[in-house]
C-alpha positions as CSV (number, residue, x, y, z in Angstrom):
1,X,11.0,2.7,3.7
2,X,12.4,-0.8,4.1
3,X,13.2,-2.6,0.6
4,X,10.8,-4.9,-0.8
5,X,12.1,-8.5,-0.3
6,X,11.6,-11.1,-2.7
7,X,8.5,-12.7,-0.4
8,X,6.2,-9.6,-1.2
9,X,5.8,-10.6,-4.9
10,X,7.1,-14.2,-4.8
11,X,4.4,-15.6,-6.7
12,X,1.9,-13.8,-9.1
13,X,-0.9,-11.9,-8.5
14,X,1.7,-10.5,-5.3
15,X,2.2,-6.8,-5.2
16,X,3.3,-4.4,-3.4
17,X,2.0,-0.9,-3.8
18,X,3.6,2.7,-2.8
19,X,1.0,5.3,-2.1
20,X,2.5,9.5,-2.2
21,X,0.1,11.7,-1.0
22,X,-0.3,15.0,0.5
23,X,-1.2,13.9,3.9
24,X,-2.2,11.3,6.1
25,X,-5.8,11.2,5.1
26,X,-5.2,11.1,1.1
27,X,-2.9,8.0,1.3
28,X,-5.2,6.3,4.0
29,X,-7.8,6.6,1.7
30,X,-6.1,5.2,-1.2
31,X,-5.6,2.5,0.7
32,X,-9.0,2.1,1.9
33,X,-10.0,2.0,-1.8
34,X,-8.4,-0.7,-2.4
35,X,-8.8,-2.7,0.5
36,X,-12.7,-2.3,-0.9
37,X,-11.6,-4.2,-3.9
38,X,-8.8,-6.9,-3.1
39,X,-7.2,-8.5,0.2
40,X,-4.5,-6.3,1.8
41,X,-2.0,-6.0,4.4
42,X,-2.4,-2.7,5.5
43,X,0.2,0.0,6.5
44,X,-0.9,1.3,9.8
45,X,1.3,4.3,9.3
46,X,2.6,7.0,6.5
47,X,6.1,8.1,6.6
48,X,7.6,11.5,6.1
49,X,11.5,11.8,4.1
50,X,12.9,15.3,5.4
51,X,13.3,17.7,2.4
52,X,10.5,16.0,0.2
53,X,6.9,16.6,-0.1
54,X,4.2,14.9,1.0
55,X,3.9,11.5,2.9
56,X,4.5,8.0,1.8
57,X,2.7,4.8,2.6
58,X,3.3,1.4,1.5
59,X,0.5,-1.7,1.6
60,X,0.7,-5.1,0.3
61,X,-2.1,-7.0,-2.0
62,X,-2.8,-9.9,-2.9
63,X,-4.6,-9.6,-6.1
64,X,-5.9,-13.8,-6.3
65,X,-8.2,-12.7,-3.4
66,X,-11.0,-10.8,-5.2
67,X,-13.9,-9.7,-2.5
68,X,-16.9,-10.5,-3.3
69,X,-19.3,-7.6,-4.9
């Protein structure tokens, strides 16, 4: 994965969050779970290191945007 530059957390409430799952599914619906909760940029994609388990999937949030219940 690419490093996180300073413009993904620049101010607070900013984060960036790394999802490691088993599969595909698992991380997508991670993601999903919080999308349900805050305002994300999703990843449209997991990624797979050679030699370690599991997948990899990173999303951005910005936690100043609650959704409304």
């Amino acid at each position: 994965m690419k490093p996180i530059n300073d413009g993904h957390v620049a101010k607070p409430g900013l984060a960036v969050v790394e999802v490691a799952a088993a599969d595909d599914e698992t991380a997508f619906a991670v993601q999903e779970l919080l999308a349900t909760r805050w305002a994300i940029a999703p990843a449209d994609r997991t990624t797979h290191e050679p030699g370690e388990p599991g997948v990899r999937l990173r999303c951005h949030l910005d936690l100043r945007q609650q959704l409304e219940a």
